[in-house]
C-alpha positions as CSV (number, residue, x, y, z in Angstrom):
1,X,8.6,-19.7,-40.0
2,X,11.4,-17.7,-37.7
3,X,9.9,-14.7,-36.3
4,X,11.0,-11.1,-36.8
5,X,14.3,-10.0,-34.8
6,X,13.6,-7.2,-31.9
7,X,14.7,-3.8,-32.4
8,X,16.8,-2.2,-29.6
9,X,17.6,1.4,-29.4
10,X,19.9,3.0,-26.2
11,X,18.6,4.0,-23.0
12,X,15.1,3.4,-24.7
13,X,11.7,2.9,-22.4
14,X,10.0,0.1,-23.2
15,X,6.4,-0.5,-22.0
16,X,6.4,-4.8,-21.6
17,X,3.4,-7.0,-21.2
18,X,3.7,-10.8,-20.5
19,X,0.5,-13.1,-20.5
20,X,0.1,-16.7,-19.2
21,X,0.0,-19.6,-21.3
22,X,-3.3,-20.0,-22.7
23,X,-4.5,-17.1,-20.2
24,X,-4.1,-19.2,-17.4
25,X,-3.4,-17.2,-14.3
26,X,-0.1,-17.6,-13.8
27,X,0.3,-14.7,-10.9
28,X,-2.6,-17.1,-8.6
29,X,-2.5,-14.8,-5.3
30,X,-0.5,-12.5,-3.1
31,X,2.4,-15.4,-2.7
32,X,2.9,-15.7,-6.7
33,X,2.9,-12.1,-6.8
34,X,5.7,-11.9,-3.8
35,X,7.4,-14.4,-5.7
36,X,7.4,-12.2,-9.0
37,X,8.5,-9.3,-7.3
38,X,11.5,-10.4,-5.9
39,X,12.4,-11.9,-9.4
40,X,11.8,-8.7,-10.3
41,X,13.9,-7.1,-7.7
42,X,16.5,-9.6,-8.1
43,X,17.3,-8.6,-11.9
44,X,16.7,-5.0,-11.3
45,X,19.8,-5.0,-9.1
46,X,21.7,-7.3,-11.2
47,X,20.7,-5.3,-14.6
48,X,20.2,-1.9,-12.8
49,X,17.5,-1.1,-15.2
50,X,14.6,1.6,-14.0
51,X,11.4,0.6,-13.4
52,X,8.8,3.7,-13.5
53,X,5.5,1.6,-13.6
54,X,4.3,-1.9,-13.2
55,X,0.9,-3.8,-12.3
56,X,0.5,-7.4,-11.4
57,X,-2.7,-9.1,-13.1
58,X,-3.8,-13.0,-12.1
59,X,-3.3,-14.0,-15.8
60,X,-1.2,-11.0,-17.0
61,X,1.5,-8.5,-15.9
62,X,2.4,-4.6,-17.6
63,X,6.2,-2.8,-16.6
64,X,7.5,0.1,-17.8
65,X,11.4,0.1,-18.2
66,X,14.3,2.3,-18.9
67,X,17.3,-0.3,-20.1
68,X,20.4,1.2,-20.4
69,X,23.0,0.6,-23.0
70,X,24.6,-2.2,-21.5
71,X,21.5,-4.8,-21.7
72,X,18.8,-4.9,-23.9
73,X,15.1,-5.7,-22.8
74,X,15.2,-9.5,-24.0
75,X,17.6,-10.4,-21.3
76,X,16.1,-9.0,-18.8
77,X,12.7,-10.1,-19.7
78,X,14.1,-13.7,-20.1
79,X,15.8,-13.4,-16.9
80,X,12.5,-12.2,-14.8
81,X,10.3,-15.0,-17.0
82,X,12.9,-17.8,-16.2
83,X,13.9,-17.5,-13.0
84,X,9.5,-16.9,-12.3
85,X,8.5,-20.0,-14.3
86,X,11.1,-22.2,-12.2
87,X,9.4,-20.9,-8.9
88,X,5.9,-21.4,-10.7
89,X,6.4,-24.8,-12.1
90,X,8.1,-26.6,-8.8
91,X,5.3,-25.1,-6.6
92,X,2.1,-26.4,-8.8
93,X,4.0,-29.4,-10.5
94,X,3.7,-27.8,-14.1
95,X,5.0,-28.4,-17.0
96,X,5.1,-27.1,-20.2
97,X,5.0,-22.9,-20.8
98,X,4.6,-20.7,-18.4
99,X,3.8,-17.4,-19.8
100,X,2.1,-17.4,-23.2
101,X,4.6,-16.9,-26.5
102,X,7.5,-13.9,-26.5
103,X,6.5,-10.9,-24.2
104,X,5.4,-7.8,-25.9
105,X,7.4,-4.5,-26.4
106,X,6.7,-0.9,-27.4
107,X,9.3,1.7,-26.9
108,X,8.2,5.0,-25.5
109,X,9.6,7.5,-27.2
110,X,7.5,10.8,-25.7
111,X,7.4,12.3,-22.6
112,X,3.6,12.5,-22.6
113,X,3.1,9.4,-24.2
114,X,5.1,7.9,-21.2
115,X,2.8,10.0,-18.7
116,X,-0.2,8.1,-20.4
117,X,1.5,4.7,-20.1
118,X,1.5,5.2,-16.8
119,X,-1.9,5.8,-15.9
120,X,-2.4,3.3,-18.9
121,X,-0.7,0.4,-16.7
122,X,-2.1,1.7,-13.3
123,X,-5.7,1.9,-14.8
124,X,-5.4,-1.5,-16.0
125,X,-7.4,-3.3,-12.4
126,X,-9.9,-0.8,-13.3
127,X,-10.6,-2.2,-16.8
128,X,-10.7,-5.0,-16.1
129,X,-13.4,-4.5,-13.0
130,X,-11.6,-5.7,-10.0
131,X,-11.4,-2.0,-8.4
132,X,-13.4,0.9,-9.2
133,X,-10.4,3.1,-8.6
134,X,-6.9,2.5,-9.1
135,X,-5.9,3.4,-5.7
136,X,-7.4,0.2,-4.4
137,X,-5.3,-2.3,-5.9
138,X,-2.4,-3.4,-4.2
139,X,-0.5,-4.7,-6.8
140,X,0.3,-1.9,-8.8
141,X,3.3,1.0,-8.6
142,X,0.2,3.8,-8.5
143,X,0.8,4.5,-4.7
144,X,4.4,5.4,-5.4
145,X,3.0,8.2,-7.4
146,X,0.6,9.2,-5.2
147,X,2.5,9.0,-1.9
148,X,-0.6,6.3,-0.3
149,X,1.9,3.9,0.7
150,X,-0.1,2.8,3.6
151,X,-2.4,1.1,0.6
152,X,0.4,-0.3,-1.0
153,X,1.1,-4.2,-1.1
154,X,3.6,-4.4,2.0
155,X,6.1,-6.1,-0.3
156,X,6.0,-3.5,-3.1
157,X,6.4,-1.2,0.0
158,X,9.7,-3.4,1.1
159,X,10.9,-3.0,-2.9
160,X,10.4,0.6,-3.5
161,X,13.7,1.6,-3.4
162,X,14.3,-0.8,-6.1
163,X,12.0,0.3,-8.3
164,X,13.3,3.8,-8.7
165,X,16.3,5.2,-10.5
């Protein structure tokens, strides 16, 4: 059975989640989570997509992108995924999947709606009870909105200016 073909609309913001393969963790620790970042980074400045929110789960990951009209959010998406699994597999000696089926898209067409996808994405550590507040995770673009870099993940710190427009 072939599966339905995406949908891509112009400058469109997009808000992505990605799991790991049978909801394995597939972001293990800090390391894995430098490692996805500068995948991330890498493609951001390749692509020059924006990035206005992200958080970093163990077994899961949410970003909020802006693509613009010269690449749509597959490539980039199989870009980041690719070049991550590559890292992933060589370091553990996997095989097999990486991240669990085709990532999940839904386009954010509302200014407000985009506000609550935010907080939606930086709440996230907080539903799943690893912080009581949102502010205490370091793996999450939440301190660029609030200005509490000092909290913030030294690397996401070191890839701030890639994350913005």
């Amino acid at each position: 059975m072939t599966r339905n073909a995406r949908v891509y609309f112009q400058n469109a913001v997009y808000h992505v989640t990605t799991k790991g393969n049978n909801r394995q963790n597939v972001l293990k620790g800090s390391r894995d989570k430098e490692t996805f970042l500068n995948c991330l980074g890498k493609f951001k400045a390749r692509f020059g997509f924006k990035l206005y929110a992200l958080v970093l789960m163990d077994n899961h990951l949410h970003l909020l992108i802006q693509a613009d009209s010269k690449i749509n959010i597959s490539k980039i998406m199989h870009a980041i995924s690719l070049s991550y699994s590559v890292k992933f597999r060589k370091k553990y000696g996997y095989s097999g999947y990486v991240w669990q089926g085709r990532f999940k898209s839904n386009v954010i067409d509302d200014d407000m709606y985009i506000l609550r996808c935010i907080e939606y994405i930086h709440n996230n550590p907080v539903r799943a009870g690893l912080v009581s507040k949102a502010e205490d995770y370091p793996w999450s673009s939440y301190h660029i909105y609030n200005g509490s870099q000092e909290k913030m993940n030294r690397q996401i710190q070191l890839l701030i200016d890639r994350f913005t427009g």
